[in-house]
Every structure is written in C-alpha cells, then in structure tokens.
C-alpha positions in Angstrom: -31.9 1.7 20.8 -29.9 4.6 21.4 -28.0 4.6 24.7 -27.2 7.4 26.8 -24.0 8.4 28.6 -23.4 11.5 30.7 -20.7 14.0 30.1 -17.0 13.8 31.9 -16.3 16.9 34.3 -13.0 17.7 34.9 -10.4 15.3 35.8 -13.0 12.6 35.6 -11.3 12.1 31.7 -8.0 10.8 33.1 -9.4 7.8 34.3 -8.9 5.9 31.2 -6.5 4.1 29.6 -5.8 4.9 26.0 -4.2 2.6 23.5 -2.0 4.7 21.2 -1.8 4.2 17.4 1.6 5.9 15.4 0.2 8.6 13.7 1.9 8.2 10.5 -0.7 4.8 10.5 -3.8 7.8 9.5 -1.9 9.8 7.6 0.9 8.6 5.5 -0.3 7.4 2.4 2.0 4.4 2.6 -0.5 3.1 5.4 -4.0 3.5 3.4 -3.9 -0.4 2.6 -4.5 -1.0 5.9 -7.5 -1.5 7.4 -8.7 0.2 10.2 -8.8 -2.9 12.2 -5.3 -3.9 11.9 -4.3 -0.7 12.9 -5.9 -0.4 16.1 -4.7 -4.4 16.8 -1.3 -2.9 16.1 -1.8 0.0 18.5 -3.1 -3.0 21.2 0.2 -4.3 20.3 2.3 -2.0 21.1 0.2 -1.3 24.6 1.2 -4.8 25.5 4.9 -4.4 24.0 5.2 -2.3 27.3 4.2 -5.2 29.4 6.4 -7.7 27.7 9.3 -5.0 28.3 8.5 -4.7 32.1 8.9 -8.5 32.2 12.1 -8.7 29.8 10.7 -10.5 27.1 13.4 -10.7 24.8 14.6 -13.4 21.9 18.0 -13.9 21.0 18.5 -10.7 19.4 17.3 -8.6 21.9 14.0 -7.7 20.0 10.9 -7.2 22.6 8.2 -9.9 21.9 4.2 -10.3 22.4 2.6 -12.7 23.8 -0.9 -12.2 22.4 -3.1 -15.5 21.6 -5.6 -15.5 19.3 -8.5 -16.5 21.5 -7.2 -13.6 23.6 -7.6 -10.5 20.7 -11.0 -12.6 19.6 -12.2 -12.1 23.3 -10.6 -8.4 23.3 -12.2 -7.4 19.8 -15.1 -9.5 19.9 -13.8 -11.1 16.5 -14.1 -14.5 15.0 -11.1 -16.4 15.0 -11.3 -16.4 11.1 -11.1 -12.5 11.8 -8.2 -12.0 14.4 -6.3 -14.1 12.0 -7.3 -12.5 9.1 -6.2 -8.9 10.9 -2.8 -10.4 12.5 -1.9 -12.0 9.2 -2.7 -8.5 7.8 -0.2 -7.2 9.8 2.4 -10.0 9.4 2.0 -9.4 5.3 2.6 -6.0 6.2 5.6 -6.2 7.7 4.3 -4.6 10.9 4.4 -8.0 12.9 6.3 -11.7 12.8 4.5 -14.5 14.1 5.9 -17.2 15.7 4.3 -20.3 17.2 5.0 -21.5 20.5 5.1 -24.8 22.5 4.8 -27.8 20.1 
C-alpha cells in the first residue's frame, strides 16, 4: 500500500524537530563500521544530552549524562530489546557511549 502525503508550503517545514547526527558519522571512513542504526541512536542521544544539560545532569567529573532506558529507545525505534541492546552495545564497543546501570 503506498501512502500519500501532501507537500509542505512555506514555513510549514519549520514545524519539526530534527535530531542531528555529526557529520563526520557519514563521511569519515573511520565511521563505516557503524551501522546506520547506531548512528541515528547516537544522534537521539545527543538530542536528549541537551535535556540532561538543562537539568544539570552531571557525575563526579563534570561529564553530561543520559538517562535513556532501554524499553524507552525500544518504544522510540520500534526495536526489540535484543536490538536496542545490540545497537547501544554497538555504540559502547565503539567508544561512542558508557553504560552504567542504575538503582540496584
């Protein structure tokens, strides 16, 4: 079934809110490794690293953390939760992310 969707006019466009991805994640060669899910997770990431800054979310070092749970990016991406892991740990392996568990 193929949908339909109309055209934007004008400053209809600026409605939206964009999630931004670095980027050197498309182009630099360093960064082909990655999948294309992971990147746009990371670029999710970094739209809520604005959040946690607006409510001071610091550690100990004064590094800006994330609160982002798992069922939270499986709701977001419509992913399993063998798959937000999967795309996280991705990340983490990376070096792009640390994970760190919270509560007990």
């Amino acid at each position: 079934m193929v949908m339909t969707f109309d055209y934007y006019y004008g400053a209809q466009a600026e409605q939206f809110n964009f999630i931004r991805i670095p980027k050197a994640m498309i182009v630099d060669p360093m960064f082909e490794d990655l999948s294309v899910n992971a990147k746009l997770l990371y670029g999710v990431l970094l739209d809520r690293m604005n959040l946690s800054m607006k409510n001071r979310w610091f550690d100990s070092e004064n590094r800006v953390y994330i609160i982002y749970q798992i069922a939270e990016i499986m709701e977001d991406f419509n992913f399993s939760k063998k798959t937000a892991v999967r795309y996280l740990n991705e990340l983490e392996n990376f070096g792009l992310v640390e994970k760190k568990r919270r509560g007990l």
